[in-house]
C-alpha positions in Angstrom: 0.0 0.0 0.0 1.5 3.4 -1.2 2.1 6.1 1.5 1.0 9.3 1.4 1.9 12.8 3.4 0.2 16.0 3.1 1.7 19.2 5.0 -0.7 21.9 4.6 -1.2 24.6 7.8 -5.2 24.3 7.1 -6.2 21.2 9.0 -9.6 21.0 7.4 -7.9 20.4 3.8 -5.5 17.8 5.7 -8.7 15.9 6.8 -10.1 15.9 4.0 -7.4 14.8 2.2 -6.4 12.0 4.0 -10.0 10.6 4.1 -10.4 11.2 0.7 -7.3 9.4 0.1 -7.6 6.0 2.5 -11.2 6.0 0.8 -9.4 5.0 -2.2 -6.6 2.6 -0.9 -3.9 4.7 0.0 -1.9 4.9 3.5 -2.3 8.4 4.4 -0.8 11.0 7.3 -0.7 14.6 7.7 1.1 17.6 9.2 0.4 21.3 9.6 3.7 22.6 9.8 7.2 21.9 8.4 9.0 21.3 11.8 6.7 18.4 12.4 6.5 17.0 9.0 10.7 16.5 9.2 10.6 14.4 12.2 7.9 12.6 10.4 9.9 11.8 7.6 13.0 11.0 9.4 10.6 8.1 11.0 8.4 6.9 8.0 8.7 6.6 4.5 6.1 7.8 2.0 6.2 7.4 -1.6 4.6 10.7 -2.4 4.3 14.1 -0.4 2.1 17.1 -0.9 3.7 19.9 0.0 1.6 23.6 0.3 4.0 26.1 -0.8 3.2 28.1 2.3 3.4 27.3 5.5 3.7 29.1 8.5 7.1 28.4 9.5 8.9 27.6 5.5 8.0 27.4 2.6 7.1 24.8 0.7 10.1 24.2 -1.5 12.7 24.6 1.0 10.8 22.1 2.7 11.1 20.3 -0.3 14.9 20.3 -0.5 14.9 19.4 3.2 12.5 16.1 2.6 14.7 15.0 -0.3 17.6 14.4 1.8 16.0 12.0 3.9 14.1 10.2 1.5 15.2 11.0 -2.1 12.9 8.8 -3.5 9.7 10.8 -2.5 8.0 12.2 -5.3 7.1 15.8 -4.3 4.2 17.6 -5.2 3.9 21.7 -4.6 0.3 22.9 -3.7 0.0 26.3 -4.4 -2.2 29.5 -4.8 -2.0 30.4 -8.9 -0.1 33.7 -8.2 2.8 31.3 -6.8 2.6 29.2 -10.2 6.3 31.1 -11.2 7.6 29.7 -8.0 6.0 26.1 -7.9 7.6 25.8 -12.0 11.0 26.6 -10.9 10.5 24.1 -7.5 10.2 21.4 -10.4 13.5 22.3 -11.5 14.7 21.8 -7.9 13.4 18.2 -7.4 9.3 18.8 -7.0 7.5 16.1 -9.6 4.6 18.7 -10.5 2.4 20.8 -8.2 -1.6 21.8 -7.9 -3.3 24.9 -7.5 -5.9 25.7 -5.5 -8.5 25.7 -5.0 -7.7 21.4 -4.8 -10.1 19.1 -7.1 -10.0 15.6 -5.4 -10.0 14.1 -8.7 -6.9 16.0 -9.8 -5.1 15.1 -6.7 -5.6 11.4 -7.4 -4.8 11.4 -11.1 -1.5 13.9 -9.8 -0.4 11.1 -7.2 -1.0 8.0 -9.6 1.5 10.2 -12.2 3.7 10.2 -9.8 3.8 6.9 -8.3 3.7 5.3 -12.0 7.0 7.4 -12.7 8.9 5.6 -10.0 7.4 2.5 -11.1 8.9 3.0 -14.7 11.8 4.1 -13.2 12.2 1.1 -11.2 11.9 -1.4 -14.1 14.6 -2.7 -15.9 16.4 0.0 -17.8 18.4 -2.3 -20.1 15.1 -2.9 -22.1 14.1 -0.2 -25.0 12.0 2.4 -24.0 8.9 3.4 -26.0 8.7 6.4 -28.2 6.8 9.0 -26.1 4.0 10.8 -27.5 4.5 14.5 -28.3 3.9 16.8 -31.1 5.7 19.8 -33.3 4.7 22.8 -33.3 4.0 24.8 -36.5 6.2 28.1 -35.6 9.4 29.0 -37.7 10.6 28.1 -34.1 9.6 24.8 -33.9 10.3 23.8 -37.6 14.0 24.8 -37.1 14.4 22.5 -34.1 13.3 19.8 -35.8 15.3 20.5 -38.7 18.5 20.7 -36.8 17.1 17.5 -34.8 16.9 15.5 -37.9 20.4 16.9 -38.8 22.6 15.7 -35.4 20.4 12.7 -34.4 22.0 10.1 -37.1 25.4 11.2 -35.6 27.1 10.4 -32.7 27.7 13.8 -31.4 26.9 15.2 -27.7 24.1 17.5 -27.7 23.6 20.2 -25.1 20.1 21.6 -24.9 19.2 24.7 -23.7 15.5 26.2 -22.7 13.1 27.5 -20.1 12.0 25.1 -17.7 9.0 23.3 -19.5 9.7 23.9 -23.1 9.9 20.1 -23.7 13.8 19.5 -23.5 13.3 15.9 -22.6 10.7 15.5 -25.8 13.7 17.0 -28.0 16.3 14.7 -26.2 13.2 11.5 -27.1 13.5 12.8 -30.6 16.8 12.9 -31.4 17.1 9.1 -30.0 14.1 8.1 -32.0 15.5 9.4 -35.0 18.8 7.8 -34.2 20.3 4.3 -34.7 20.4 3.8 -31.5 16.4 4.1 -31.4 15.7 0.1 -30.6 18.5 0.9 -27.4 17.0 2.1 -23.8 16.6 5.9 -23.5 17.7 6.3 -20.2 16.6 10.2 -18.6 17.8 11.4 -14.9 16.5 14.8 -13.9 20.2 16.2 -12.4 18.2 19.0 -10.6 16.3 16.2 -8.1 19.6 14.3 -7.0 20.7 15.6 -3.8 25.5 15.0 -3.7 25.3 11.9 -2.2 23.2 10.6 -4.8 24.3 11.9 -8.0 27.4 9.2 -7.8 25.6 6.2 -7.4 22.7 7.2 -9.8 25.1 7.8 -12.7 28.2 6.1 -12.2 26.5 3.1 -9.4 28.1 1.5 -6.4 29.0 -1.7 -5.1 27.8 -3.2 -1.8 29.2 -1.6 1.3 30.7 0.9 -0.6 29.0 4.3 1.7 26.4 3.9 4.4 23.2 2.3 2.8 24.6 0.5 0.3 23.3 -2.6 1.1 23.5 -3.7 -2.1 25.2 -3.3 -5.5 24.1 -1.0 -7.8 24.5 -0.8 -11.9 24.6 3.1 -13.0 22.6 4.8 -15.6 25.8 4.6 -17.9 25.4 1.1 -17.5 21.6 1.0 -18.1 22.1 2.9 -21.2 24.6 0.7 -22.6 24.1 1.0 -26.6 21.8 4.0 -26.1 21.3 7.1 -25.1 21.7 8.7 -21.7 19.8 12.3 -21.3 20.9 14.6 -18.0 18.5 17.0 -17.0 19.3 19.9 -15.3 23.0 19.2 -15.4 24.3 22.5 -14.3 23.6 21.2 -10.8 26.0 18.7 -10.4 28.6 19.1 -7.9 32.7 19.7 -9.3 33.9 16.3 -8.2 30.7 14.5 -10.0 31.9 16.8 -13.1 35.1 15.2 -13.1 34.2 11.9 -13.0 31.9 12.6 -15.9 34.6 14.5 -17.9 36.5 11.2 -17.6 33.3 8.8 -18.8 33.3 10.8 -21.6 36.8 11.1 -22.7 37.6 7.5 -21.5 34.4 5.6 -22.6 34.9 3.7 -19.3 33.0 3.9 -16.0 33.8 2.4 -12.5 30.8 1.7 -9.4 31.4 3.7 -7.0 33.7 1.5 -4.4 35.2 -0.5 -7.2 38.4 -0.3 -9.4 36.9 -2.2 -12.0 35.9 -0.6 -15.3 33.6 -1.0 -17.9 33.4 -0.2 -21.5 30.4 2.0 -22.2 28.9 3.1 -25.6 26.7 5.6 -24.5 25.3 9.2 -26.2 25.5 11.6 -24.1 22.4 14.8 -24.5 22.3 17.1 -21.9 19.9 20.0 -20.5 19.9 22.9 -18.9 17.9 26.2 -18.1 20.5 28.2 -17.3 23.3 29.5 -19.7 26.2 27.1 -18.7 28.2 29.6 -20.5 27.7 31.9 -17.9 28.2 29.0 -14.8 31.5 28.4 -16.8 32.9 32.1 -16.8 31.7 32.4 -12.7 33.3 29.3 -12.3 30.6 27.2 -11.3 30.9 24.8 -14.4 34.0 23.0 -15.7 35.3 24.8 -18.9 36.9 21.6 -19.8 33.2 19.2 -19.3 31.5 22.0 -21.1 33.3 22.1 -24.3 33.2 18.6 -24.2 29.6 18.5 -24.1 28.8 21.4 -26.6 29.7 19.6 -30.1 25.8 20.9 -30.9 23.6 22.9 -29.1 20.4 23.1 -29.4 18.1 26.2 -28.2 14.5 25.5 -27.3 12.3 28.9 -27.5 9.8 29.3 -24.6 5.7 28.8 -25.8 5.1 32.5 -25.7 7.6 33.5 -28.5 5.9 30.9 -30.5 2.1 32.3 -30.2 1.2 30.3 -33.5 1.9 27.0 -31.6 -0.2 27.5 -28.4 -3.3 26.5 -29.6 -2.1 23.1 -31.1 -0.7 22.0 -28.1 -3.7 22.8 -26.4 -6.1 20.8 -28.3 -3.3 18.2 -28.1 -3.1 18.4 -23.9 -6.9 18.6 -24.2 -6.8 14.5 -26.0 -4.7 13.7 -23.7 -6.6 14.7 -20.4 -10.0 13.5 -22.2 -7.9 10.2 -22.4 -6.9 9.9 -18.4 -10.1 11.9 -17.1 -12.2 9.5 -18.9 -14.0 12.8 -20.2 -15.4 14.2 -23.8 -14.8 17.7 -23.7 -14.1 19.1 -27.7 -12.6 22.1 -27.4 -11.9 25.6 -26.1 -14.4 28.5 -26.6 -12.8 31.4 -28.5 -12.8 33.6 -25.4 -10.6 31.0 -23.9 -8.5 30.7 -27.2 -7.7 34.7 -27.0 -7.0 34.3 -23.5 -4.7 30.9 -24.2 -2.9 33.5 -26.9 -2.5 36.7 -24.7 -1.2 35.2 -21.4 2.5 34.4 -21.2 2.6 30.9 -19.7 6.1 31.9 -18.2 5.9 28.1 -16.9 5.6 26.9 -20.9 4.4 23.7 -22.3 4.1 22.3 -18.7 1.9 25.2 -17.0 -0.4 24.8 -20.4 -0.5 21.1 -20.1 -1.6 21.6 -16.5 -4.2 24.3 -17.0 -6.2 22.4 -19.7 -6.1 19.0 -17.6 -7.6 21.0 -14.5 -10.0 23.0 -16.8 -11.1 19.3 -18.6 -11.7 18.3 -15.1 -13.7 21.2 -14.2 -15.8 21.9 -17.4 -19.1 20.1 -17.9 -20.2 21.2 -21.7 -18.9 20.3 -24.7 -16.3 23.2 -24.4 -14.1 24.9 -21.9 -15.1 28.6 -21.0 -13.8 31.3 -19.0 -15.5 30.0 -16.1 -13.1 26.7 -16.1 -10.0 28.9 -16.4 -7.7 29.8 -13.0 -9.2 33.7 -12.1 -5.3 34.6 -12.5 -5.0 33.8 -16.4 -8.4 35.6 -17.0 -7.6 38.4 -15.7 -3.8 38.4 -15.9 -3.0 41.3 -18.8 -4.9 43.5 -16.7 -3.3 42.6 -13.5 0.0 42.6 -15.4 -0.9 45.9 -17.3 2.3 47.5 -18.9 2.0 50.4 -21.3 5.1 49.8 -22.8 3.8 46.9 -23.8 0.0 48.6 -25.7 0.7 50.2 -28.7 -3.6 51.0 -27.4 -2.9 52.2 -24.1 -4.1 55.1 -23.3 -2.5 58.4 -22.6 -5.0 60.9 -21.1 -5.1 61.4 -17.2 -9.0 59.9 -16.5 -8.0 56.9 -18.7 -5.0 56.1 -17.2 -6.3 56.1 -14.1 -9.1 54.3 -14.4 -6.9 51.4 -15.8 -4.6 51.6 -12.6 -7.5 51.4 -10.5 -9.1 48.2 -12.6 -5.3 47.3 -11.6 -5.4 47.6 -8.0 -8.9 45.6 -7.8 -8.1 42.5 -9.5 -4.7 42.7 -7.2 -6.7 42.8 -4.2 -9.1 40.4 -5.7 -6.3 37.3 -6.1 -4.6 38.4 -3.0 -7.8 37.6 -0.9 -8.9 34.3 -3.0 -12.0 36.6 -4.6 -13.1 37.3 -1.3 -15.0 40.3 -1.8 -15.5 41.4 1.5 -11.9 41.5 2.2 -10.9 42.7 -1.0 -12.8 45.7 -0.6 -11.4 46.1 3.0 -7.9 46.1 1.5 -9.1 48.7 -1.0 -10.4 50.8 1.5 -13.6 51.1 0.7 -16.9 49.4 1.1 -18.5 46.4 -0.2 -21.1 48.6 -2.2 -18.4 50.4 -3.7 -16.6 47.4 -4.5 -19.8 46.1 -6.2 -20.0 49.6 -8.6 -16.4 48.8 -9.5 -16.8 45.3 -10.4 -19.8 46.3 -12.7 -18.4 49.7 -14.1 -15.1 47.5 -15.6 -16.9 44.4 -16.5 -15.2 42.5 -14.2 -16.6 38.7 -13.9 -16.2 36.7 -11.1 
């Protein structure tokens, strides 16, 4: 039976949850604070943890980083308001598997944990066998027809491929590609997410250990240059590794040997090596954080992924594409978006890319009950993000008379106090100074929908 822990300060959600969650065969705990949910952890294992990103004495993904240490194979999940979205995106980067947004949707929860506990399953099978092709799409862009171009160029070579892009522009579906297209394609596409491996661990995952070799090796363990003997080995996130694990990798890759941690024994490797990062490991190199030598080593091609909102013609295909897909695992028949939703889908930045799309459409799949998704199914925060967001640099429209300008900073300040207050109009309007009535008047005068 899988264990779950939820740390959330609001006990009713914890109850909840953990009812909701032993109703449907789980083992389930909870705890209110992060002081208590650490000796917790230290005690009991869980396979998955829901973390909210704030608490009243840490947040959530510092918390997160602190859980990983004692049980590294927890899959993390970040609960979060939808203003904290930028912040739960970059806590994926850090180790979290994917977060939710409140307000929570029991069945989103459950379909969340059983994504994550089906990712250590695969990752727990045996990686010598060929993995299948995953299923993703191109974009239409200029963007995204140049990637693939230069995909189809370097993947029948043998050459080390360093990929660079925002955190949820699909480096891993580029890294897929370029095996698929390979002739290593029928070898095992082996993937390790860098960012999620605490020191200690990012030895024995890559290079692995023989028995006895540190504390808790109580067994031997073959590395994921050994599991992707013959194909190709994809590193996430590989700015993060520590110097002396840098080394070590330099030497894989110059040698074409590897040795277990606590042996002397090598082993020939044919491996391809494709690597991934979001930050410019051109810059990591010059502050010294990043071996020169490993990074010239790495860079024979280079590929640069373009984040979703330079690519404005592509957002709608991969929305009716996330839309399949969570009509497939919702078990739901919802055709399409309504074009209110498709201007808003085109106007709003998804600073957290293919990933924060892929997540909005699920949750608005699971919400809407019509043929097609409406306004009403979308987060308040994307709905009314360009005016929150408003920047007249940015309007070629905006308005340059006095009255105008501030009416639009006051249609500002409202749907500010609006999302800091969870649409709580009476506090909203307490935080605006003025009273419910007036709030009212507002809402109406700018045609603001709630």
């Amino acid at each position: 039976m899988q264990s779950i822990l939820i740390v959330d300060d609001d006990v009713n959600i914890c109850k909840i949850l953990v009812k909701f969650l032993e109703k449907k065969g789980y083992q389930a705990d909870s705890k209110s604070n992060a002081k208590d949910a650490i000796e917790l952890v230290k005690k009991s294992a869980f396979d998955v943890i829901l973390i909210d990103f704030r608490l009243p004495d840490e947040d959530g993904v510092n918390l997160m980083q602190k859980v990983k240490i004692f049980q590294p194979k927890a899959k993390v999940i970040i609960i979060t308001g939808y203003s904290d979205v930028k912040i739960a995106v970059k806590a994926m980067k850090t180790g979290a598997f994917d977060y939710i947004t409140k307000p929570l949707q029991p069945d989103e929860i459950l379909f969340t944990i059983k994504e994550a506990i089906k990712h250590e399953e695969k990752k727990s099978v045996d990686h010598s066998k060929p993995v299948s092709k995953t299923e993703f799409i191109i974009g239409k862009s200029a963007a995204a027809k140049k990637v693939v171009q230069h995909i189809d160029l370097v993947a029948p070579t043998n050459m080390t491929v360093i990929i660079k892009g925002d955190t949820g522009t699909g480096k891993e579906y580029a890294a897929r590609m370029i095996h698929d297209k390979s002739k290593r394609a029928d070898k095992p596409f082996v993937a390790i997410d860098c960012g999620s491996l605490t020191n200690e661990l990012a030895g024995s995952e890559l290079f692995g250990h023989e028995k006895g070799a540190f504390t808790g090796a109580v067994n031997a363990k073959a590395g994921s240059f050994e599991y992707g003997q013959g194909g190709t080995l994809f590193l996430d996130e590989i700015g993060n590794l520590n110097y002396e694990i840098q080394v070590k990798l330099l030497r894989v890759l110059q040698e074409r040997k590897v040795s277990r941690i606590g042996s002397n024994k090598e082993k020939d490797i044919d491996v391809r090596v494709i690597v991934a990062s979001n930050d410019d490991l051109k810059e990591k190199v010059t502050d010294g954080r990043f071996r020169e030598d490993l990074y010239h080593r790495l860079n024979e091609f280079n590929l640069d992924i373009a984040p979703i909102r330079d690519k404005k013609e592509d957002i709608l295909t991969f929305a009716q594409h996330f839309l399949k897909l969570a009509n497939r695992d919702l078990g739901k028949s919802v055709k399409g978006l309504n074009k209110d939703v498709e201007k808003i889908f085109l106007k709003y930045p998804w600073y957290g890319n293919l990933r924060e799309l892929k997540n909005v459409v699920k949750r608005s799949v699971l919400l809407c009950n019509s043929d097609f998704i409406s306004k009403e199914h979308l987060p308040h925060e994307i709905v009314y993000y360009n005016y929150d967001s408003f920047e007249e640099e940015d309007d070629p429209n905006a308005a340059t008379d006095l009255k105008s300008t501030a009416e639009m900073a006051e249609k500002k300040a409202i749907i500010k106090a609006l999302n800091e207050t969870d649409y709580n109009k009476t506090k909203a309007a307490k935080l605006l100074n003025i009273d419910r009535k007036t709030l009212y008047n507002k809402l109406n005068e700018y045609k603001i929908d709630l």
